[in-house]
C-alpha positions in Angstrom: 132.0 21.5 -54.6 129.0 23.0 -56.6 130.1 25.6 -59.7 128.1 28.2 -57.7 130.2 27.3 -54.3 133.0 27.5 -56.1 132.0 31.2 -58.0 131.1 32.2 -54.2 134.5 30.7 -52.8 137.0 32.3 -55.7 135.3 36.2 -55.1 137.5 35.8 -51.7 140.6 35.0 -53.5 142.8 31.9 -52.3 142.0 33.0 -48.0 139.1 30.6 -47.9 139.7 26.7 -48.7 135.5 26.1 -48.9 131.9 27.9 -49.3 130.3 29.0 -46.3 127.8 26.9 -44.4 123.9 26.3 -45.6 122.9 28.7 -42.2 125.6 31.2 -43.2 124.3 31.7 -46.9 121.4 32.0 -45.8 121.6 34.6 -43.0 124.2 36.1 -45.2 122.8 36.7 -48.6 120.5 39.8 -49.5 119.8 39.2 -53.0 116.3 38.2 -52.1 115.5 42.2 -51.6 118.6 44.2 -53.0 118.2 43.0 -56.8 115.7 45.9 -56.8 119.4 47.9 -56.9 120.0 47.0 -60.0 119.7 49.5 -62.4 121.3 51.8 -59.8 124.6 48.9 -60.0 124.6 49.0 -63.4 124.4 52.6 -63.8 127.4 52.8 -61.5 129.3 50.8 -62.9 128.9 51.9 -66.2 130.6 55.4 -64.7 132.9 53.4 -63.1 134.7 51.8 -66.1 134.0 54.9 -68.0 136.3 57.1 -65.6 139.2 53.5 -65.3 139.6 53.9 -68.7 140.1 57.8 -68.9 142.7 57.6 -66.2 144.6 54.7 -68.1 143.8 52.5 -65.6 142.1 50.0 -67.7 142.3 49.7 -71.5 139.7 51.2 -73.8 139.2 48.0 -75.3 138.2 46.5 -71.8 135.4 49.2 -71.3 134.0 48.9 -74.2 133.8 44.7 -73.2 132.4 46.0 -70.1 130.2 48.8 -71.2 128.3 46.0 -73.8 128.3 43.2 -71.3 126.6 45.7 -69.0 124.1 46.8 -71.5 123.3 43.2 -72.1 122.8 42.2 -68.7 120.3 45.3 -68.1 118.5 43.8 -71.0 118.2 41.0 -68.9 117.4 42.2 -65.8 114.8 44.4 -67.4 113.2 41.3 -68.9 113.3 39.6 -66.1 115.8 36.6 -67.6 118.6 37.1 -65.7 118.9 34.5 -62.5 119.8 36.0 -59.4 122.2 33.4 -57.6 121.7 33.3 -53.6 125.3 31.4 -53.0 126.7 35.5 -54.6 125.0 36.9 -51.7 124.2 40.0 -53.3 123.2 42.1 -56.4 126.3 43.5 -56.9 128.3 39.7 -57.4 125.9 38.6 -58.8 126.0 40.9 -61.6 130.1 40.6 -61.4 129.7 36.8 -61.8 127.6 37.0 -64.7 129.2 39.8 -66.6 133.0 38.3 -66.3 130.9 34.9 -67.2 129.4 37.0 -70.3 132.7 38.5 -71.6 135.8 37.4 -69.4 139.1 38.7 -68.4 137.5 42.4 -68.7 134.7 41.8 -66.1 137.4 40.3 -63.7 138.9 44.2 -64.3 135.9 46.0 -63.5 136.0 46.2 -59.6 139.7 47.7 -59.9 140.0 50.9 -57.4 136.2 50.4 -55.9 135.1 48.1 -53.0 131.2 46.9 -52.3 131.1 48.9 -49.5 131.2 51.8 -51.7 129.5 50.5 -54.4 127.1 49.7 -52.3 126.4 53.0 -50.7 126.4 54.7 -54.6 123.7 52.5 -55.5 121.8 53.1 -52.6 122.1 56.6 -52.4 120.8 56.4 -56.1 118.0 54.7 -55.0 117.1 57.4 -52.3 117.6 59.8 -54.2 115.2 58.7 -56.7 112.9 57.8 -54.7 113.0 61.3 -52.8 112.2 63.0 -56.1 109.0 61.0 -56.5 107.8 61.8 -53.3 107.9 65.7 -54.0 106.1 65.2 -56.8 103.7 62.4 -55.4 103.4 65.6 -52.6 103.2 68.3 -54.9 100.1 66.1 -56.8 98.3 66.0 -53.7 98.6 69.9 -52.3 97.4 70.5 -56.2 94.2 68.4 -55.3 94.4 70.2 -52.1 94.3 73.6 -53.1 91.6 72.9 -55.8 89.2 71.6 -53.1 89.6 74.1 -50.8 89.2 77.0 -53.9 85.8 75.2 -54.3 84.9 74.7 -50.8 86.1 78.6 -49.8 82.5 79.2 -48.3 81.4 76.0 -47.5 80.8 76.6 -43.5 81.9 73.7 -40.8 82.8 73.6 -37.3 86.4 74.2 -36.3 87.7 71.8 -33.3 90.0 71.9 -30.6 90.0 69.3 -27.8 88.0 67.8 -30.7 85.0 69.8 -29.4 83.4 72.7 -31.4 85.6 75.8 -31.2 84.7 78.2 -33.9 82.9 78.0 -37.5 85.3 77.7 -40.2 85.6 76.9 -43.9 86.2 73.5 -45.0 88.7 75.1 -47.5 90.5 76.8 -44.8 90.4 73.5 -43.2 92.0 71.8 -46.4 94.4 74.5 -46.6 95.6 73.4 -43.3 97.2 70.0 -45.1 98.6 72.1 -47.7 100.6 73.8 -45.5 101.8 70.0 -43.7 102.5 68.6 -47.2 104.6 71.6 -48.5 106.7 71.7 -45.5 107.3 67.6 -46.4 108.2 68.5 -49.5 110.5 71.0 -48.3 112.3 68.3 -46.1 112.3 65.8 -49.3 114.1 68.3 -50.9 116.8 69.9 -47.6 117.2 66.0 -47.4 118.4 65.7 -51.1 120.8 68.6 -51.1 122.3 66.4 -48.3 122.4 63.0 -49.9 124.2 64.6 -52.7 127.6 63.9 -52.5 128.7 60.5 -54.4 130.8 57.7 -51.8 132.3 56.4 -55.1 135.7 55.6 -55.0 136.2 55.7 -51.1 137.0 52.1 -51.4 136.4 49.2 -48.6 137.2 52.7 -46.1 140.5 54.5 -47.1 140.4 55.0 -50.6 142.8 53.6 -53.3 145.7 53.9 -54.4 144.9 54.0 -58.3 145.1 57.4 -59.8 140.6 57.5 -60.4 139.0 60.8 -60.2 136.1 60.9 -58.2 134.8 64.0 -59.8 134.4 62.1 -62.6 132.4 59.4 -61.7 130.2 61.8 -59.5 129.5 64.4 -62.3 128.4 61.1 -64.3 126.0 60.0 -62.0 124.3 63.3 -61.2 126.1 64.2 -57.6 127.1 67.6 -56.4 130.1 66.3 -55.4 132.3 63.6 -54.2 131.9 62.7 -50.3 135.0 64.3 -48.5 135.7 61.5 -46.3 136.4 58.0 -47.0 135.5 56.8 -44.1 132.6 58.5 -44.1 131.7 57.9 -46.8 131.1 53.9 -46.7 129.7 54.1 -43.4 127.1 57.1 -43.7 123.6 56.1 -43.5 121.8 59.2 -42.6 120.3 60.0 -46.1 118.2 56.8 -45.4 117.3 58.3 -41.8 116.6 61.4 -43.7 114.0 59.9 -46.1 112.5 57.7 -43.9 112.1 60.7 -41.2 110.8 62.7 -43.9 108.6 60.0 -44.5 107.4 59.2 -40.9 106.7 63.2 -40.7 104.5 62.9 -44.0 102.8 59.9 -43.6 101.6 61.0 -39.8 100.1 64.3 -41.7 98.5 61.6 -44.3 97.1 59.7 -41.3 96.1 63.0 -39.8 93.8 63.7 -42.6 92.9 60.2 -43.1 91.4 59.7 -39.3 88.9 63.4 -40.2 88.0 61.5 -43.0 87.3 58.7 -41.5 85.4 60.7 -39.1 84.0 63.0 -41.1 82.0 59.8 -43.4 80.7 58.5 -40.1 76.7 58.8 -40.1 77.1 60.7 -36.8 79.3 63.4 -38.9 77.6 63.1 -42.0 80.2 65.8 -43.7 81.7 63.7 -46.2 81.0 60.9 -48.2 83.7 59.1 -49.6 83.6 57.3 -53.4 82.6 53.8 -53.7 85.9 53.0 -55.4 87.9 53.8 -51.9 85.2 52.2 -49.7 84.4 48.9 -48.7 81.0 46.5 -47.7 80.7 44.2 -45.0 80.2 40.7 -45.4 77.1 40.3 -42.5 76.1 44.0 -42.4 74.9 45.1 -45.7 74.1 49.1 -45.0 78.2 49.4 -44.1 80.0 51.7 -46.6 83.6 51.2 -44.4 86.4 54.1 -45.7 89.1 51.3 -45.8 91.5 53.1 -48.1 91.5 56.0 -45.5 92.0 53.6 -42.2 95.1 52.2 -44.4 96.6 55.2 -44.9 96.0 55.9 -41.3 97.4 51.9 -40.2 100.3 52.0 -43.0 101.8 55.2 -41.1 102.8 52.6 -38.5 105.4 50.8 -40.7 107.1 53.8 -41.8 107.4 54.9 -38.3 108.7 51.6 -37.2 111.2 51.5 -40.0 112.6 54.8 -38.7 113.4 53.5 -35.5 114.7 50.4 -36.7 117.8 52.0 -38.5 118.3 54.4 -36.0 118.4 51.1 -33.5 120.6 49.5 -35.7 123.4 52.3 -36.7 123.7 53.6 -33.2 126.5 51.3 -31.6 128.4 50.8 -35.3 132.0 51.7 -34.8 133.2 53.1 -38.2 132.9 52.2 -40.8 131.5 49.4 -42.8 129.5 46.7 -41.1 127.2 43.8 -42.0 124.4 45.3 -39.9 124.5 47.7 -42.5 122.8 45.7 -44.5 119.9 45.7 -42.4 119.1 49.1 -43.6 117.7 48.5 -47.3 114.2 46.5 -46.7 113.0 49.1 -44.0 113.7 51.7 -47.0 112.3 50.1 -49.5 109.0 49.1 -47.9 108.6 52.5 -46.9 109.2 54.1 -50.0 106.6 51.8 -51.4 104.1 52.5 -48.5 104.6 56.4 -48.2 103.7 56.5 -52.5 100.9 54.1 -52.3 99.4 56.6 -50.0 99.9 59.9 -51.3 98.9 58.3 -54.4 95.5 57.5 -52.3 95.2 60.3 -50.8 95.0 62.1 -53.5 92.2 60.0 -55.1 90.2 59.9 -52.2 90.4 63.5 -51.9 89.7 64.3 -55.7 86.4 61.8 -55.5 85.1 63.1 -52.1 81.5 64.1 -51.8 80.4 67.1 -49.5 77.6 67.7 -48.0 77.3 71.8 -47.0 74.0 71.8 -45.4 75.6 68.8 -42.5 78.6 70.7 -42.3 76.7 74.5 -41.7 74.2 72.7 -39.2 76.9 71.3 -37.1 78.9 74.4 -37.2 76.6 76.8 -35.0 75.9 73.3 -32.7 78.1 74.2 -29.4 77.7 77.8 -29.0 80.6 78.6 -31.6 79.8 82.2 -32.4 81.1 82.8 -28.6 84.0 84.3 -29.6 82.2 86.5 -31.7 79.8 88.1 -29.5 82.9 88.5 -27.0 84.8 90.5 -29.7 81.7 92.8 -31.0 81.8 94.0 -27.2 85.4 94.7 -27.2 85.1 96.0 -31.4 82.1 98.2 -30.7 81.6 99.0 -27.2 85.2 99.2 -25.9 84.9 96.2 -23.5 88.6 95.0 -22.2 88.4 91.6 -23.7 88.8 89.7 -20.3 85.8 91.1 -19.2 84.1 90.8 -22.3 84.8 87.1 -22.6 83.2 87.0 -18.8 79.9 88.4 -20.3 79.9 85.9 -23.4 80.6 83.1 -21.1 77.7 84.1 -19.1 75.4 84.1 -22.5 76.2 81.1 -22.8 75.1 79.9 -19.8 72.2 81.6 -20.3 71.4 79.8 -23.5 72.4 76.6 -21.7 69.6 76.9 -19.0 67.1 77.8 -21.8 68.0 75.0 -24.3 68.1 77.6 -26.9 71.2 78.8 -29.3 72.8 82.2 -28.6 71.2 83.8 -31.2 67.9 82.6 -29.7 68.8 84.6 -26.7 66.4 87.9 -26.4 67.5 92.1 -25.6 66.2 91.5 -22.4 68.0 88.3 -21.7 71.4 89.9 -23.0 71.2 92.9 -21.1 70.3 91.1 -17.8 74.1 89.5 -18.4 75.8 93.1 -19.3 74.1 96.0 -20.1 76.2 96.8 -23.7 74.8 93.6 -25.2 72.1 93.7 -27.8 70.9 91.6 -30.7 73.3 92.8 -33.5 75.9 91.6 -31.6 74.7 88.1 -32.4 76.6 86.2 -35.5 75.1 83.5 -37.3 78.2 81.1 -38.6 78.0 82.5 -41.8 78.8 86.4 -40.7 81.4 84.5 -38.0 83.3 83.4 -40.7 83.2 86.1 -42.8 84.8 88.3 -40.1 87.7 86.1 -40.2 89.8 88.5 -42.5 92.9 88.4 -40.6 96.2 86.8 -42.7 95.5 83.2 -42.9 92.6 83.2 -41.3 88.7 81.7 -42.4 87.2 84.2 -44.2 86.1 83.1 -48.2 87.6 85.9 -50.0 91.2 84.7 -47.8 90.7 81.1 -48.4 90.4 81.9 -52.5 93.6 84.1 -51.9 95.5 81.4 -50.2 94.6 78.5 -52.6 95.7 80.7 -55.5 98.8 81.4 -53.2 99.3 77.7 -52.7 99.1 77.0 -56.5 101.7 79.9 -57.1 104.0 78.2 -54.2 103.6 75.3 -56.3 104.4 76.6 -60.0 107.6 78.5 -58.3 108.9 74.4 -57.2 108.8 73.7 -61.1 110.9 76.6 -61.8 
């Protein structure tokens, strides 16, 4: 029998006569991804001997042993010395096995009145945590680059879409604003999520707690909960902060692939709106006029794989009888890829957005291309000339047609021609896209002077988050 087969064996007590199988360890073990746990495991257990030793359940002179064996190791695992051992299974044995190898009998005391389950669930919840509070303020970074855009771009006229056919001239700060509005509602379910999360499984045990005297309120204040979790069994077997993250996620990253797909349209030579920096774009290796947005069409393809990791925990946690199983384990590498995707892409976003290049002129040309000051002339009959607006809507509709059969815009349309199609129509009631948009004065609606007020508005919403 190997030392480390033997370390392995002796963590199960005197129940097991030999080390698991070659298939078993290897099917078994999650070191190879949850050693990124381990400042959250050290951190834990730091609070954990801290709080044995104030309830006399461990001697002083045993958490100090423990509080400088632990220090050590983080040294190690900071430098990236210390050597993660597969046969341990995990990160939280394996730092166990090398602390009671680093100071003795004391680490042998420090898993007194705490199981992995729930050390396990601390540490991830830790990690979540964490990792929730960077993506606000990955979030918050981008509706800051958001809201400067669109404060610059307040008049810059483009066509609005629906059906992704011209609807109506609008801003392209308006149209920014838009994603402002998507990315602080993520933030504000990064941060419903985390007022959730916030109650600390330490101390719950394997499922029913322990019979030492620990307080729980201890080791929760110390490690920055709200609380302790209620439940035991709850507690060790709870999983839905990780849903919650990585449904906040999937929400956020389809808004980032939302905005990447316009970009990517938008920098198309049919388009011509945008044009997107050379340090987020790409050549081709036969075609050398290409200028390919690959950073944006990543963003787009990467909100794929936090989608997928969604629906891969919810898969797996939804025939678990409580309350601790090994498909439990299953849980940690879909969260951690996707807390690694979701910041490489607001972090991308962001740039891409901050570097973009816009062209006006493109963007005012295509807005009046589809008859898109319709609306307009339907609502200067209703506005000046009392129409009902169903049957001024009929008469636009009819302009249209007109200017249809004559290949010429609406504003090309003569007073003869307009009063053929209803009698109250005359020239003046004829927009360009510039006066279209300025009408738009309603709350939230296109006009410059709202767009200015809402990107100020949007920077307020975002100073009050910091308070």
């Amino acid at each position: 029998m190997t030392k480390e087969t033997k370390a392995a064996r002796d963590l199960w007590g005197g129940h097991f006569a030999s080390g698991p199988a070659p298939l078993m360890e290897k099917i078994n073990a999650s070191i190879g991804f949850d050693k990124r746990l381990w400042p959250q495991d050290v951190r834990g257990s730091k609070a954990h001997a801290r709080m044995l030793a104030a309830r006399g359940i461990i001697s002083a002179a045993d958490r100090d042993a423990i509080l400088e064996g632990l220090a050590a190791l983080e040294a190690e695992l900071a430098a990236g010395s210390f050597v993660f051992d597969a046969q341990l299974e995990d990160i939280h044995l394996n730092i166990e096995a090398r602390l009671t190898e680093r100071i003795g009998e004391p680490g042998r005391r420090l898993h007194t009145g705490r199981s992995r389950n729930d050390q396990v669930a601390t540490d991830f919840k830790l990690f979540v945590r964490d990792a929730m509070d960077r993506a606000v303020v990955l979030l918050k970074g981008l509706v800051a680059v958001l809201a400067d855009r669109a404060e610059a771009e307040a008049a810059t006229v483009m066509p609005g879409f629906t059906h992704l056919q011209a609807a109506q001239p609008v801003t392209f700060g308006h149209h920014l604003l838009a994603y402002g509005e998507m990315f602080m509602r993520d933030v504000s379910r990064f941060a419903d999520a985390r007022l959730r999360l916030n109650e600390c499984p330490l101390g719950a045990a394997a499922l029913a707690g322990t019979s030492f005297p620990i307080d729980r309120a201890e080791t929760a204040a110390a490690l920055g909960f709200a609380r302790p979790a209620a439940n035991s069994i709850d507690a060790v077997s709870d999983r839905d902060f990780a849903l919650d993250y990585l449904a906040s996620a999937a929400i956020a990253a389809v808004h980032l692939s939302r905005l990447a797909e316009e970009l990517v349209l938008w920098s198309t030579p049919q388009f011509g709106f945008v044009r997107m920096a050379e340090a987020f774009t790409s050549g081709s290796s036969i075609m050398p006029q290409k200028r390919n947005p690959d950073a944006a069409e990543l963003v787009r393809g990467k909100s794929g794989r936090i989608i997928g990791h969604l629906q891969a925990l919810l898969v797996t946690l939804k025939g678990l009888p409580l309350a601790y199983s090994k498909d439990m384990q299953e849980d940690k590498e879909g969260v951690f890829d996707a807390v690694d995707t979701l910041e490489l892409c607001l972090e991308a976003s962001a740039a891409m957005l901050a570097t973009l290049t816009v062209d006006p002129a493109r963007m005012r040309a295509a807005a009046g291309i589809g008859y898109t000051t319709a609306t307009d002339l339907a609502d200067w009959l209703v506005r000046v000339k009392g129409a009902a607006f169903r049957d001024a809507h009929g008469s636009a509709a009819r302009a249209v047609k007109a200017a249809e059969e004559r290949a010429c815009g609406l504003h090309e349309l003569d007073a003869e021609t307009l009063r053929a199609i209803d009698p109250r129509l005359e020239p003046a009631a004829l927009l360009d896209v510039d006066a279209s948009v300025a009408s738009r004065t309603s709350l939230g609606g296109t006009a410059p002077d709202r767009v200015r007020e809402a990107a100020l508005a949007l920077r307020a919403r975002l100073g009050e988050l910091e308070q």
